[in-house]
VMD Tcl script that draws the C-alpha trace (Angstrom):
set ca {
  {0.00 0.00 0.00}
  {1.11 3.57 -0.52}
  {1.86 5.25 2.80}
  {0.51 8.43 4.30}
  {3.09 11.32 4.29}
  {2.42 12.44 7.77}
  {4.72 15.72 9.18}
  {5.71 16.76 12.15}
  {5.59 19.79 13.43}
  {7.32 20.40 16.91}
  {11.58 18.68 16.80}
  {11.21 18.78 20.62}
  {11.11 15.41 22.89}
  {7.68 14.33 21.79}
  {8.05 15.16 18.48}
  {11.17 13.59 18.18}
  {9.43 10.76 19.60}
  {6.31 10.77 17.02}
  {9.49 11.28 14.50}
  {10.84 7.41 15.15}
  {7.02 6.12 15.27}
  {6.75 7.15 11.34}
  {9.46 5.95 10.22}
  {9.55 2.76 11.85}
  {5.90 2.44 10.41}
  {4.96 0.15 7.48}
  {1.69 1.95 6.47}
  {2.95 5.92 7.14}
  {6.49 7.88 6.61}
  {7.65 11.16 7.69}
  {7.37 13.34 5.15}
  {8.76 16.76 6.61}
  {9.86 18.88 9.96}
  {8.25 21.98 10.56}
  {10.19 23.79 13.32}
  {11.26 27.62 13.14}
  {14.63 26.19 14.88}
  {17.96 24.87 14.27}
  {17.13 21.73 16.44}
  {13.88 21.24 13.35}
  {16.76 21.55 10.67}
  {18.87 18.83 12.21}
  {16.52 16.65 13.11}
  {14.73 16.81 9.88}
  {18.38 16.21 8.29}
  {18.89 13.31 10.48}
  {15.80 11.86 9.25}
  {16.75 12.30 5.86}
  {12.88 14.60 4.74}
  {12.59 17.98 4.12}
  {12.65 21.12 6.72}
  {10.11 23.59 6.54}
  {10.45 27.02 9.39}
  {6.51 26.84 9.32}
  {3.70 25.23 8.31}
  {2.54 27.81 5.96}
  {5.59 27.29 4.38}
  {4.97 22.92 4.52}
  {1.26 23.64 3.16}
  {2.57 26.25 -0.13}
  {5.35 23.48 -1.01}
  {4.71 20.15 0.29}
  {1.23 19.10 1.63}
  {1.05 15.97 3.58}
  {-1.62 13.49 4.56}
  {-1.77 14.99 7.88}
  {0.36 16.35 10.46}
  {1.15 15.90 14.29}
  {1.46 19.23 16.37}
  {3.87 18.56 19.01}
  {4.73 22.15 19.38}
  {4.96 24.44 22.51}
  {1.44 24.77 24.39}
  {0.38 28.28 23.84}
  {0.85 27.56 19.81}
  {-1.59 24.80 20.09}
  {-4.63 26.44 18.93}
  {-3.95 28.69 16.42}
  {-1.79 25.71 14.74}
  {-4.78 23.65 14.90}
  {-6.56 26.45 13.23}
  {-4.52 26.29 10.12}
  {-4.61 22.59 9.96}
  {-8.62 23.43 10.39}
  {-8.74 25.67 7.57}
  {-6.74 23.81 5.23}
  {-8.76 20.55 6.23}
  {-5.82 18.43 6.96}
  {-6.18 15.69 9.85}
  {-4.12 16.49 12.77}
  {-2.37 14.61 15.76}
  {-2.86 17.59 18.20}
  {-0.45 17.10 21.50}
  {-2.11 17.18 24.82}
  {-3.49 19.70 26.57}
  {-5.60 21.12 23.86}
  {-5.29 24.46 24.83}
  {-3.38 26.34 27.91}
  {-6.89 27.62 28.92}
  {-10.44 25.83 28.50}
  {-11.68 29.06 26.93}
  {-9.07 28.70 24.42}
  {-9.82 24.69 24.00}
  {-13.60 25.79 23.82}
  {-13.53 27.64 20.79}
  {-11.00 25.03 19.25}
  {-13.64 22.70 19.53}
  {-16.02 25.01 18.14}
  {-14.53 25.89 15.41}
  {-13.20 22.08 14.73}
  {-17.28 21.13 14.72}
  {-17.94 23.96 12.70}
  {-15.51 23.04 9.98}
  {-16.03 19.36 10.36}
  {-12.52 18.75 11.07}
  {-10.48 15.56 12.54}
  {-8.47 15.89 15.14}
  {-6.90 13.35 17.35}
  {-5.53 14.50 20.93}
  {-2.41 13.07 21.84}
  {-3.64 11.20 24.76}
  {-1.31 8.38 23.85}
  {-2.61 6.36 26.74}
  {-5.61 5.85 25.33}
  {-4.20 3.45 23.37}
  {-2.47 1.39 25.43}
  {-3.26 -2.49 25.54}
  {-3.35 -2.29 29.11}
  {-5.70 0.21 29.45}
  {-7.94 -1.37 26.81}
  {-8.13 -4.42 29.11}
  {-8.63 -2.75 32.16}
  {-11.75 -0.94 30.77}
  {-12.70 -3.90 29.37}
  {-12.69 -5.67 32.97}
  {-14.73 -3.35 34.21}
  {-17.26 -3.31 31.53}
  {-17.75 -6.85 31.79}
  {-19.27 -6.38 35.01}
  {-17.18 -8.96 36.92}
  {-16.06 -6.39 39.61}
  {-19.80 -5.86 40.06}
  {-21.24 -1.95 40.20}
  {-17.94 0.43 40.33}
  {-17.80 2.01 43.54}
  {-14.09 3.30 44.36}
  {-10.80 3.99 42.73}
  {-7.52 4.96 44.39}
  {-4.58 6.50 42.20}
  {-1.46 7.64 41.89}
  {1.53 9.46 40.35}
  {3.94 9.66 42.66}
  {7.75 9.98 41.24}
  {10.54 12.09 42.15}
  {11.69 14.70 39.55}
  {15.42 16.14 39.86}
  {17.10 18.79 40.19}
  {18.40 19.50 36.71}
  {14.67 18.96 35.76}
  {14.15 22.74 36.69}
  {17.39 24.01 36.24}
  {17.55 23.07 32.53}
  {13.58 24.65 32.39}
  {13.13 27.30 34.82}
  {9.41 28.01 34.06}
  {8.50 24.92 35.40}
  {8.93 26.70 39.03}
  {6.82 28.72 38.50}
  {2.84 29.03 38.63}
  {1.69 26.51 35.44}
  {4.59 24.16 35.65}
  {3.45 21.79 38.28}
  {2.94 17.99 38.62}
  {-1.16 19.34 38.20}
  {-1.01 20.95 35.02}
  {1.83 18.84 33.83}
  {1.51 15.33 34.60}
  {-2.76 15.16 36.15}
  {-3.77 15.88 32.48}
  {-2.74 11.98 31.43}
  {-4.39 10.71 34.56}
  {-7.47 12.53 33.84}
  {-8.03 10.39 30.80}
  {-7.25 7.23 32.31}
  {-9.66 7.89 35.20}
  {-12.09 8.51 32.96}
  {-12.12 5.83 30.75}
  {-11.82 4.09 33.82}
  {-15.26 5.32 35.82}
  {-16.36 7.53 33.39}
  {-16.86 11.32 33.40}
  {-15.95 13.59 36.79}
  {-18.40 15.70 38.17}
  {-16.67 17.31 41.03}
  {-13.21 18.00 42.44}
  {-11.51 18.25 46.00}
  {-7.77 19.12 46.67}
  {-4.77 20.10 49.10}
  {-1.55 21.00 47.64}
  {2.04 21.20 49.32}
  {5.63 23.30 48.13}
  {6.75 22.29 51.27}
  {10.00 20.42 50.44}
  {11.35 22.51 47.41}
  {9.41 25.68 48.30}
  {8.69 26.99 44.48}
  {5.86 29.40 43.50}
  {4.02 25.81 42.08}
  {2.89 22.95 44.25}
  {4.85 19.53 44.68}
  {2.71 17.20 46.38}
  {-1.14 17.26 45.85}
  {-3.92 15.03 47.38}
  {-6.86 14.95 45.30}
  {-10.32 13.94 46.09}
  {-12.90 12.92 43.22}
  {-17.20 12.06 42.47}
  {-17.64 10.41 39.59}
  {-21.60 11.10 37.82}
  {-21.74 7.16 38.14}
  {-21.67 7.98 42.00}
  {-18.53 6.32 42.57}
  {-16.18 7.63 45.07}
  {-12.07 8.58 44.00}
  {-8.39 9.48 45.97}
  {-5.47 10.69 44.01}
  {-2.18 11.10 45.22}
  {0.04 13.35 43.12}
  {3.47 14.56 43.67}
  {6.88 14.79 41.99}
  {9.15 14.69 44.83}
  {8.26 11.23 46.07}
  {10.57 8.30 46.13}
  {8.17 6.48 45.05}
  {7.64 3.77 42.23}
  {3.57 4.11 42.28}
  {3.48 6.13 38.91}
  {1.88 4.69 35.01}
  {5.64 5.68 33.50}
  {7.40 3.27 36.40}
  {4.42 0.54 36.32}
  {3.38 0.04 32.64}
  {6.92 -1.11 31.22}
  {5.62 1.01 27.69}
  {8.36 3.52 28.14}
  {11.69 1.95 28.09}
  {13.43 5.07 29.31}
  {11.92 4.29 32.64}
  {12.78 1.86 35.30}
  {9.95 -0.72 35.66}
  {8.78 -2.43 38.55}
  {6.81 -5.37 38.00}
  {5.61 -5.66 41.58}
  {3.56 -1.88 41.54}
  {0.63 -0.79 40.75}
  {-1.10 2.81 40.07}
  {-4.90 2.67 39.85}
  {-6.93 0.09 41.80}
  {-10.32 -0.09 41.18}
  {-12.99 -1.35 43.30}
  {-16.86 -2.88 42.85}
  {-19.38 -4.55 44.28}
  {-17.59 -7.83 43.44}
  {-14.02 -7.63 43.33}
  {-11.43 -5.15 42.72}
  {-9.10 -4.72 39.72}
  {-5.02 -3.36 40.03}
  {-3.55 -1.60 37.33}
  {-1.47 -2.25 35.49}
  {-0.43 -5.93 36.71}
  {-3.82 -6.57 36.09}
  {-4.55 -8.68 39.63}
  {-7.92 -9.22 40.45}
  {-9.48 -10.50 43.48}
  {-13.30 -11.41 43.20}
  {-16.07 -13.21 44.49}
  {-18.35 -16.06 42.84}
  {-21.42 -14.19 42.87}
  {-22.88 -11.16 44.28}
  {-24.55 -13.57 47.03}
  {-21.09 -14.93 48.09}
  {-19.68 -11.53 48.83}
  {-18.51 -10.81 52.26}
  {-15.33 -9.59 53.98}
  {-15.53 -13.35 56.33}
  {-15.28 -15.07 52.67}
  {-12.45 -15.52 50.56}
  {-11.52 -14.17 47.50}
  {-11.20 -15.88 44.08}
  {-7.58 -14.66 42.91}
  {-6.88 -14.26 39.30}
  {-4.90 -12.01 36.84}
  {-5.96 -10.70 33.63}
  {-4.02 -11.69 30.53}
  {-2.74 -8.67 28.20}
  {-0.21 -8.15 26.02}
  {2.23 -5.19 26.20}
  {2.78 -3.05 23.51}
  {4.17 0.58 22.70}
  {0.55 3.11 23.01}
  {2.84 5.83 20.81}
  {3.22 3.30 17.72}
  {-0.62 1.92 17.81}
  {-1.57 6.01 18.40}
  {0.14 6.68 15.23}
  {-0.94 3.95 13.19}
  {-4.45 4.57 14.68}
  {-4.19 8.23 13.09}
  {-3.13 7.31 9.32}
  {-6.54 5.05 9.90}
  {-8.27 8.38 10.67}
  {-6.33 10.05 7.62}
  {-7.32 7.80 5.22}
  {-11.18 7.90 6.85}
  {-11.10 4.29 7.78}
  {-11.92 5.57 11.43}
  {-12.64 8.36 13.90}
  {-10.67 9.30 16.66}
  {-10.45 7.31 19.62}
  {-9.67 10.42 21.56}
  {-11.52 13.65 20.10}
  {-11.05 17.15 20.78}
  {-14.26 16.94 23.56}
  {-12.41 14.63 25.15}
  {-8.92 16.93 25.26}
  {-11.49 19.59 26.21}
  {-12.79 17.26 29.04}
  {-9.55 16.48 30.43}
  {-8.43 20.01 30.60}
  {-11.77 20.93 32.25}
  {-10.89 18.49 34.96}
  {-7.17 19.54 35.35}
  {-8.23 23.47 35.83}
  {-10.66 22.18 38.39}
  {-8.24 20.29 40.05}
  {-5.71 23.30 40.14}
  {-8.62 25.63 41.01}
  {-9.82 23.22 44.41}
  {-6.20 23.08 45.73}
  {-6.06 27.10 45.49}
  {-9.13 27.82 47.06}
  {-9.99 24.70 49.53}
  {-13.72 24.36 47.49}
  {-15.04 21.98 46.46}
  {-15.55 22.70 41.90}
  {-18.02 21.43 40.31}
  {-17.99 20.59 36.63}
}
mol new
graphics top color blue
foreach p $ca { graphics top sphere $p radius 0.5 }
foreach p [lrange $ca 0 end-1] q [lrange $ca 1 end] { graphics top cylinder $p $q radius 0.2 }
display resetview
């Protein structure tokens, strides 16, 4: 088959990272780098595809299939409103907007125009994920009443030093790092309705929060805890639990997300369960049935990309649309908004 000539716009870590996706792919190639630096230039020469400074510059001379914004945040939407106007499919990098004003009329105008965009909620596609949803869909761990999380990892120093903004108000573990767990708890329990939250500076004492504990209602009724921070020494994080990303010690042993029902409870991502027969055998004097749930690993980047040449070539929609980037921003502020005034937010 011929392949889709997908660019990239964005020669920064994730887009360097979308970069080896395409052109270890079999159905799409990298066609160009758009990037207004010297970093785009080498990295598109490295690649061996053309450099383009912009994209108005990549849509007068070389027009892909579609093209993956991986550029900085507050460029987000008014790439995506090129790509909009000149109806080419996009791979739009998470969050999907710095504010949910500016994400609202995104999604406007995307609906408007009929447009396809795919948020880079790469997560979303991960096998593990897809089997964990699919456990609690089944209705084995009965009606979905709890879920504890967390993220808890310990950033270092030269983290900050090499980006200084990320001391400052905007650059914390909420805004940051929540936004990926926002999906996940969704597709989890479904959509949040309201938000609780403390927040902590106290060990590195910057302008933006370290540690956060976060308290969440789902509209199913269920009941969440989140822990969030990025100066524990701690292994209970998706990055040091999943074994997708390679560049991260894995421990096999540790889980992030447990999920709890009626019947049984569900840990994620070793994928132990621990259930009862039937909803007439539960009860904390009875045993539980112990069991694991078989899934196979694979890399959520690579089946994200080959899931967007599908939506390119309008053999599918997006798994994870521009509501749903929307959504997940919506929760994030909220979050952020809680831990700075001690309210309770509703959505």
């Amino acid at each position: 088959m011929n392949r889709s000539k997908i660019a990239v716009a964005g020669a920064g870590y994730i887009g360097q990272v979308h970069m080896a996706a395409l052109l270890s792919s079999r159905t799409l190639c990298l066609s160009a780098v758009v990037d207004p630096t010297e970093a785009g230039a080498q990295a598109a020469a490295k690649a061996g595809v053309p450099y383009y400074s912009s994209i108005e510059e990549l849509l007068a001379q070389d027009r892909p299939d579609g093209i993956v914004l991986a550029t900085p945040n507050q460029f987000h939407v008014p790439h995506a409103m090129q790509c909009l106007e000149a109806k080419l499919p996009m791979l739009l990098e998470k969050p999907i907007a710095p504010t949910v004003k500016e994400g609202l009329s995104l999604l406007q105008a995307c609906e408007k125009m009929q447009g396809q965009i795919l948020m880079g909620h790469h997560r979303a596609h991960s096998p593990i994920m897809a089997k964990a949803c699919e456990v609690v869909q089944s209705g084995q761990l009965g009606r979905i009443v709890a879920l504890q999380g967390s993220a808890t990892f310990f950033k270092p120093d030269h983290y900050f030093a090499e980006s200084p903004w990320r001391r400052e108000l905007g650059g914390g573990p909420i805004l940051l790092n929540m936004i990926h767990e926002v999906h996940n708890l969704r597709m989890l329990c479904g959509e949040i309705s309201a938000v609780q939250a403390f927040k902590s500076h106290a060990v590195r004492r910057f302008a933006v929060e370290d540690t956060v504990a976060i308290t969440l209602q789902f509209e199913s009724g269920a009941l969440g805890t989140f822990m969030l921070s990025d100066t524990a020494a701690s292994a209970k994080s998706w990055e040091q639990t999943s074994q997708e990303n390679k560049a991260y010690p894995s421990y096999s042993d540790e889980d992030c997300y447990t999920v709890s029902g009626t019947r049984g409870t569900l840990s994620v991502p070793t994928m132990r369960m621990k259930t009862y027969a039937s909803d007439e055998g539960c009860s904390w004097w009875k045993p539980f049935e112990i069991g694991q749930a078989s899934v196979q690993r694979d890399d959520p980047i690579k089946l994200q990309m080959e899931h967007f040449g599908a939506v390119v070539r309008g053999q599918a929609q997006p798994l994870v649309s521009a509501h749903d980037g929307l959504q997940n921003l919506r929760v994030t502020e909220a979050i952020s908004l809680a831990a700075q005034s001690g309210t309770t937010i509703t959505l």
